[in-house]
N, C-alpha and C positions, 0 to 999 in steps of 0.2 A: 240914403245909405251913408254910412258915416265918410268921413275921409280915409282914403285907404292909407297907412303905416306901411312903409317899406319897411326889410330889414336893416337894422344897424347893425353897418359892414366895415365900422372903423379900425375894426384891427387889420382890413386886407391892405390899409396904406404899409405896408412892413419896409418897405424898403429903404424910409426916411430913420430907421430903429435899425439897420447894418443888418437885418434877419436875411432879407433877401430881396435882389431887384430882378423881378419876375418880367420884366420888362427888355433886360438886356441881352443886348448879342451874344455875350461872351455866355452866360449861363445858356442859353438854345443852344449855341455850338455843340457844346461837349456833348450834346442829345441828340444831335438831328442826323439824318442816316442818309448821306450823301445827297443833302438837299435840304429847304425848308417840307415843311408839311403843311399843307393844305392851306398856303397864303397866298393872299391877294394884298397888292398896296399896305401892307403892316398890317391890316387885318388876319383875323383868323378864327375859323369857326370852328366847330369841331363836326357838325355834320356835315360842313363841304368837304373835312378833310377823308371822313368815315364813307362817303359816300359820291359824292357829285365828282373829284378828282377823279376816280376808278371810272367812271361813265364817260367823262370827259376824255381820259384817255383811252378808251374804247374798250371797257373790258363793262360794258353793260349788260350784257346776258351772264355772265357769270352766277353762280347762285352765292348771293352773300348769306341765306339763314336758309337753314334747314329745318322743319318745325315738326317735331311729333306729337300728334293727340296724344292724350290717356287714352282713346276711343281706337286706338290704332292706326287712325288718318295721316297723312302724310301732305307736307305742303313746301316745296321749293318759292323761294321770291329770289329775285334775283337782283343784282345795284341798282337797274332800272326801275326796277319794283320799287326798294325802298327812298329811291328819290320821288318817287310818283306818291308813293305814300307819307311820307313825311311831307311832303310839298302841300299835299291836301291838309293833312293835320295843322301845318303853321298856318295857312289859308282859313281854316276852321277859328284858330284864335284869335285870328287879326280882325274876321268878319262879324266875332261877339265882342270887337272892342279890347281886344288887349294890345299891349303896349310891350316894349321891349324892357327887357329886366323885372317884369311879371313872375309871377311862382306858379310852377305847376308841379302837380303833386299826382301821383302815379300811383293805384293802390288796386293791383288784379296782379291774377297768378301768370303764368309762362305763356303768354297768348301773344300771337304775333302782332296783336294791336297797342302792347307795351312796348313793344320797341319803335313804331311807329312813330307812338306819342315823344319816348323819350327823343329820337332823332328830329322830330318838329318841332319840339318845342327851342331844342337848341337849335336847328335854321330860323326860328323866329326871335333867336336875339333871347327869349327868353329861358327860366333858370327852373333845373328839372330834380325836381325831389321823388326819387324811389322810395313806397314803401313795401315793406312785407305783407302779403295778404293775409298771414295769419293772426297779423296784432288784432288786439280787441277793439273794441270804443276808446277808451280812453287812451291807451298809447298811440292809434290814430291822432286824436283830438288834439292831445299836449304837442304834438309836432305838426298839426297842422298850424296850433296860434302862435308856435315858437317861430317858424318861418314864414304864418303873413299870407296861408294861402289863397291865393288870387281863382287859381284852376282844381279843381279834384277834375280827376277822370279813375272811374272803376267800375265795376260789375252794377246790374240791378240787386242781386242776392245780398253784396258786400253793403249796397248802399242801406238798403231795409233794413236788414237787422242790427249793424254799425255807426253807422252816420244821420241815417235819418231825423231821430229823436233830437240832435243836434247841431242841424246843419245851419241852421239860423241864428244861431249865438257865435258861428264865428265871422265876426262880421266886414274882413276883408274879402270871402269868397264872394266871388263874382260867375261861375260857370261852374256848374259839375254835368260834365261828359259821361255817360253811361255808355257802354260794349254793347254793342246790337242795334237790333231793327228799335225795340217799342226801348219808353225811358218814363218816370214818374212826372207827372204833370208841370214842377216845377226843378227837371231838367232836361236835358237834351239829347238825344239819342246820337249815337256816331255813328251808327251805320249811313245812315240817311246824308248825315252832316258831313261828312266823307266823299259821297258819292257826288254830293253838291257843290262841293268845294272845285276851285281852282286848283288845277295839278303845276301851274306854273307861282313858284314862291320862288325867288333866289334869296340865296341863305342872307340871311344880316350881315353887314362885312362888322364884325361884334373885334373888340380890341383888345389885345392879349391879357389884359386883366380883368377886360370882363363879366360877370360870375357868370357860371354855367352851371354847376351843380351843388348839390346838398347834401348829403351824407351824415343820418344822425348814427351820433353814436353815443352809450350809455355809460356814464361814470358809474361810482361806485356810490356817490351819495350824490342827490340833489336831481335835477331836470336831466334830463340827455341835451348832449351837443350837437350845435349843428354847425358841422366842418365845412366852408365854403369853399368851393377849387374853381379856377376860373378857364376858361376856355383857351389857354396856353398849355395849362395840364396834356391839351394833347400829345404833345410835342414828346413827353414824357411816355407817354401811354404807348406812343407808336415804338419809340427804344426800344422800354422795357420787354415788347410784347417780341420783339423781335429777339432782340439779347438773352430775357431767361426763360422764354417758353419756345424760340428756334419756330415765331410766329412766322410765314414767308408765304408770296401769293397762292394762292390754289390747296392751303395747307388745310385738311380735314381736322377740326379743331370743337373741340368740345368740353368747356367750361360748366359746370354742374350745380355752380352757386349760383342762389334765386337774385335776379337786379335788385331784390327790395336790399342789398347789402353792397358793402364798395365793391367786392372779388365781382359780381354778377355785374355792374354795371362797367366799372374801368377794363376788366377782361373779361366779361362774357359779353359784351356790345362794342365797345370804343375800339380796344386793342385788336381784335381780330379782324373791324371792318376797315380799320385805318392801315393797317399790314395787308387786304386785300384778302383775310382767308375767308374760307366756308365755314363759318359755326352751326355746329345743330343746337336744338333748341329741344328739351323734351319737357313736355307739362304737366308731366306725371310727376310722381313725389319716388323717391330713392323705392326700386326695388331690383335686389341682385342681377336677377337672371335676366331682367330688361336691361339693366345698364352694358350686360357682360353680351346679351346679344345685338344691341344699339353699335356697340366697337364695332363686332364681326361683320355684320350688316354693312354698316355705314364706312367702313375700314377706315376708321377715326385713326390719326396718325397723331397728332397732342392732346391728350386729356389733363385737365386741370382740374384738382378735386381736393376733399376736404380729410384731414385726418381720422376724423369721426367716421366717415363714411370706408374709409380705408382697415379703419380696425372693425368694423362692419362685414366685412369682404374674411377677415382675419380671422371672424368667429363660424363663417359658412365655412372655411377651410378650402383647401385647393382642391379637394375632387371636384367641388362645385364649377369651379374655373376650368376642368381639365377638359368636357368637351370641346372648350370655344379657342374660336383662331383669333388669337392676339396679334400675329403678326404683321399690322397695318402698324401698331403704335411704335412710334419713335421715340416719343419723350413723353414722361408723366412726371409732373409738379401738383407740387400740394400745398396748400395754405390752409390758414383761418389758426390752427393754436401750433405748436411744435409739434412736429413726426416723432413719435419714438422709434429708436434705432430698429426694435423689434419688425416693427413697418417695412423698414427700407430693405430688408434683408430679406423678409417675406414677400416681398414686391420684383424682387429679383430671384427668386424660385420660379412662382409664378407665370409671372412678363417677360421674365428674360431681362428684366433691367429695374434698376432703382426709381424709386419714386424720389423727384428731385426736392426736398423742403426749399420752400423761402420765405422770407417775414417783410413785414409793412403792416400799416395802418392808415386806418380810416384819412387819419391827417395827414400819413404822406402822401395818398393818392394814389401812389403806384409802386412796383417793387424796391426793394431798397437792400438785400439783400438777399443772395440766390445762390443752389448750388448752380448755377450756369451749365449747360448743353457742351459737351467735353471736358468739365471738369470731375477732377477725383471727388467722390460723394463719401463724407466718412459719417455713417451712419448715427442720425443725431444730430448732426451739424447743420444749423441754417446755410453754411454755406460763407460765400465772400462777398466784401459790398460791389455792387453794381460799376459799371466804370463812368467816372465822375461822379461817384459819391466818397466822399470822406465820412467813415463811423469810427466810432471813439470809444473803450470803456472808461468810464472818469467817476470822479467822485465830486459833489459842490456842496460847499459852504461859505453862506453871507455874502453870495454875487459871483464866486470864484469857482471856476470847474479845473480841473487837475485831472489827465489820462491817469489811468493805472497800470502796474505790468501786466505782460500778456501773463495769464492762466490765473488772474487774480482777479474776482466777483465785481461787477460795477452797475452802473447804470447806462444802456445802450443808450449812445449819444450821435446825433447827425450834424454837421458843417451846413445851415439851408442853402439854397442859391437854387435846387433843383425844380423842374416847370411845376410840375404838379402838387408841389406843395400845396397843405391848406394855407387861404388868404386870412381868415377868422373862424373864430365864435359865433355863432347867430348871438347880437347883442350881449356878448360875453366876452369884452376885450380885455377885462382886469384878466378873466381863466386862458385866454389867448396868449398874456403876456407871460403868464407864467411857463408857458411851456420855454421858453429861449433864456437861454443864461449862460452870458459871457461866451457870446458868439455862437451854441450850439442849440441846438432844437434834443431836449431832453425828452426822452420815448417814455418812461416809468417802467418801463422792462430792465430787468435784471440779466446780465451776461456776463460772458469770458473770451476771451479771443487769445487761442493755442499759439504755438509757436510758429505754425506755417501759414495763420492770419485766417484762421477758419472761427465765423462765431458759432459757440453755443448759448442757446438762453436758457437761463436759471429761474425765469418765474416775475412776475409783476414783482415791482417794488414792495406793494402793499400783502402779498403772496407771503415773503421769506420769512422763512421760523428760525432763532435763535434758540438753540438747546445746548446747556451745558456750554456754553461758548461758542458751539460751532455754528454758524450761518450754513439752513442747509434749502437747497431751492426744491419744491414740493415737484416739479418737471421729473428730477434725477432721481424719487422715492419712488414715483409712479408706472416711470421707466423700467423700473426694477418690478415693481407690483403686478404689472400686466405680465412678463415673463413667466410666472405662475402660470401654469394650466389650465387652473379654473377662474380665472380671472379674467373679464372683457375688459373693463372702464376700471380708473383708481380716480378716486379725488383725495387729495392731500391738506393737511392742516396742521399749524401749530395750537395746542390751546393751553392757559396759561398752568402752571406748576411752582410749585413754592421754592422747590429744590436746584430742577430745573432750568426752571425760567419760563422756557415752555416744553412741551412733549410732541411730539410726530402722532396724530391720530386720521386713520386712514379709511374712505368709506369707499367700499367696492361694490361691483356688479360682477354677477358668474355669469359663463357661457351656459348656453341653453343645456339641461340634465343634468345641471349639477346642483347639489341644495346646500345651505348653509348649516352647517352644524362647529362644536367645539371642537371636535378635532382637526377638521379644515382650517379652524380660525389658527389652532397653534402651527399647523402644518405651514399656512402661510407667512406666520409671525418670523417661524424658522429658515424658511428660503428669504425672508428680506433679510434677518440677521447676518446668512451667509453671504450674501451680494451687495449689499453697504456696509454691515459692522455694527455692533450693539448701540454705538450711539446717533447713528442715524435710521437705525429700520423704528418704524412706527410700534407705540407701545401698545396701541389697538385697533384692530380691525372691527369695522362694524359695515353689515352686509345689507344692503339696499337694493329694491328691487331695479330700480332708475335713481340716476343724481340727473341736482339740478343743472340743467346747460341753457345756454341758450337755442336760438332758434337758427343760428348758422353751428352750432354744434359745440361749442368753448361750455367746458363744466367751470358752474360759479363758484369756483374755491369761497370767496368771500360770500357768498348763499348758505354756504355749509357751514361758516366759519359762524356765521351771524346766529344762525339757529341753533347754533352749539353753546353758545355763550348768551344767547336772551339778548344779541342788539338787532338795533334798527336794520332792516332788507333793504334798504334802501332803493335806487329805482328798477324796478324787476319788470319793466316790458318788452323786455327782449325773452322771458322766459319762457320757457316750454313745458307744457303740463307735467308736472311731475309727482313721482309716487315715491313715497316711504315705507 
């Protein structure tokens, strides 16, 4: 076999470049919550911190994962559970010859043997890549060669029709782990390999820089990235989870993003085991009357969820909601694209309480801006930066960044220093370096920060239409566009115009029984006219049965924009089948 290639991980030196010293006292401080987390001797793992601590200090019966079949089954594991399981899983790695700082790569749906995998592999020192089960072959493939994998572990099903045909041309894998009893000839079965295994593995004492994780994420042209976070991220994970999700021991807590994405891994696994709550786990795919009787049931007290799924909830309407008892939940926060105000307002009918928005990304790791648990939620508003983060609206040119006034359009800009920042690029430190200019970690999101220090976001950099002069962000058209009746989903575009510049064109989805016709289309054109103003409502509506999104829910404005105009789609394996 050839020699194996590590990744090249030179952008995570950042400290030596002012970005950030991931290393020091003073940046943990401001994050750690009356104590370090989960260290020994300067070390620090992130499963001893998610798991072996809480045993340690005696709370090993507890049930840390709560798991629903599709099939209706029901399975409690408890901290003791998942150190016995994860102990086996690193035991499993170590026993086929791997080594620490190994890749292991993760590709099956909500089954209790993903999280397993992901907590073993990080007790064994080694670096854990979530993928989504629903990628095809080939957006598997490109991120397995991008990160070097050493490990797959997935399904028989996923492997046959998937991977198979391929598995041999990538030629650093060394093990693929199959889920169950039987496994194809040349791989290995985990059920068996599990039960074999030693339940005694102590975590790696792994060093705050570490790598721990992998997180791809998809540009707009070229490969997908792969964001590296190092096992200090915790440190981060366990604030955040407490600060803007009100995570606290024994808290019934239920995240709804799949781990193949950052939300599912950093807060559906890390954050809630590291804060000591109970996560349920359900393996089913979104359907209403399961999620809304999954609360009542399970008297879920934090749910964390996705916008998409929210204006889902928005289109069944409230009778649907009116038989079930909400009153378990305390706090509801939403990630993955911007809330519309519409949302928050319908959430609090409802729930009896606002769905709280916050934003981050894949590269910060963890939250970075939140309406926070007591504070005033002004519908629309991501909210305020986290405490000990510094965010900036600014403007740069040729090395220079410049803040701008409050209520004036910018570019969402970060101060780095905090734990969970990404360390690199998977061999991509020229596009690493670009993100930091003159001292700040520049987002490509577009905002504004009000006069009482609350952000709103205005849309991707590469998002914003200029019409007639005005800069106008496709978020605050669509906002407007859903408040229509017949309207579910808006996706927004500028495209070009001689007169112009460019024009506002707008492609929608209607709620179920309603059909498209010309007088809806003007009907429509005329409530955006009255709620923005002639020169910002879109000059035309064009009715689709589904827009393109991805596969955590964000619609591809730039998917829409690209097919509008005859250019390159550039990387579309995050996308989700769609119909026109």
């Amino acid at each position: 076999m050839p020699q194996r290639r590590k990744p090249e991980l030179s952008g995570r030196d950042v400290s030596k470049k002012g970005y950030v010293d991931g290393q020091s006292g003073e940046a943990n401080s401001r994050f750690e919550m009356g104590g370090s987390v989960g260290k020994r001797d300067g070390s620090i793992n992130i499963a001893y911190a998610a798991v072996d601590q809480h045993v340690i200090g005696g709370h090993a019966d507890q049930v840390a994962l709560l798991w629903l079949g599709k099939d209706g089954s029901r399975q409690e594991l408890t901290y003791s559970d998942l150190k016995d399981l994860s102990s086996r899983f690193a035991s499993v790695l170590h026993d086929h010859g791997l080594h620490q700082g190994d890749s292991v790569f993760v590709l099956m749906g909500r089954v209790p043997e993903l999280y397993a995998c992901a907590l073993g592999t990080l007790r064994a020192g080694m670096v854990f890549t979530p993928l989504f089960s629903a990628f095809g072959p080939e957006p598997i493939r490109t991120r397995m060669e991008i990160g070097s994998a050493n490990v797959l572990v997935t399904t028989a099903s996923i492997y046959k029709r998937k991977i198979a045909a391929w598995r041999d041309q990538i030629d650093t894998l060394k093990l693929v782990l199959i889920v169950g009893d039987d496994a194809p000839d040349d791989c290995v079965a985990l059920g068996p390999a599990l039960a074999a295994a030693s339940s005694e593995f102590e975590p790696v004492r792994t060093a705050p820089e570490d790598p721990a994780l992998i997180h791809f994420t998809s540009g707009t042209t070229g490969k997908p990235k792969g964001a590296v976070h190092v096992h200090n991220a915790v440190v981060y994970h366990a604030f955040s989870g407490n600060r803007a999700l009100d995570l606290q021991p024994g808290t019934i807590y239920w995240c709804t993003a799949d781990p193949g994405w950052v939300t599912g891994t950093s807060y559906g696994i890390i954050s809630p085991l590291v804060n000591r709550a109970t996560m349920i786990v359900d393996e089913a795919e979104f359907d209403l009357e399961r999620w809304y009787e999954t609360i009542q049931r399970e008297k879920v007290e934090v749910w964390y969820s996705a916008p998409t799924a929210i204006r889902m909830m928005m289109r069944a309407g409230a009778k649907t909601a009116a038989p079930f008892d909400f009153s378990s939940l305390r706090f509801l926060a939403s990630v993955g694209e911007p809330l519309n105000p519409e949302a928050v307002i319908w959430s609090e009918q409802v729930f009896g309480q606002p769905f709280h928005d916050n934003w981050w990304q894949t590269e910060t790791g963890g939250i970075m801006i939140a309406n926070q648990p007591g504070m005033k939620v002004k519908p629309g508003s991501m909210g305020k930066p986290m405490p000990g983060i510094e965010a900036g609206i600014v403007e740069h040119e040729n090395g220079t960044v410049r803040e701008v006034a409050d209520n004036e359009i910018g570019e969402l800009a970060l101060r780095p220093g905090w734990p969970s920042m990404m360390r690199a690029y998977l061999n991509e430190e020229a596009r690493f370096q670009k993100c930091f200019v003159d001292g700040w970690y520049l987002s490509g999101d577009l905002a504004m920060r009000d006069g009482d220090g609350y952000f709103w976001f205005v849309g991707r950099a590469d998002d914003l239409i200029k019409t007639s002069g005005h800069l106008i962000g496709p978020f605050e058209v669509e906002s407007a566009l859903i408040e229509h009746e017949a309207i579910a989903e808006a996706g927004v575009i500028g495209v070009p115009d001689e007169t112009a510049g460019e024009i506002i064109k707008a492609y929608v989805t209607l709620n179920p029984g309603i059909d498209p016709s010309d007088e809806l289309e003007r009907d429509i054109r005329g409530h955006a006219r009255k709620k923005l103003g002639a020169a910002v409502a879109p000059r035309e509506i064009i009715f689709r049965k589904t827009l393109p999104k991805t596969r955590s829910g964000k619609i591809m404005r730039r998917l829409l924009k690209a097919r509008e105009l005859g250019l390159p789609e550039g990387d579309i394996s995050t996308l989700e089948t769609d119909e026109t």
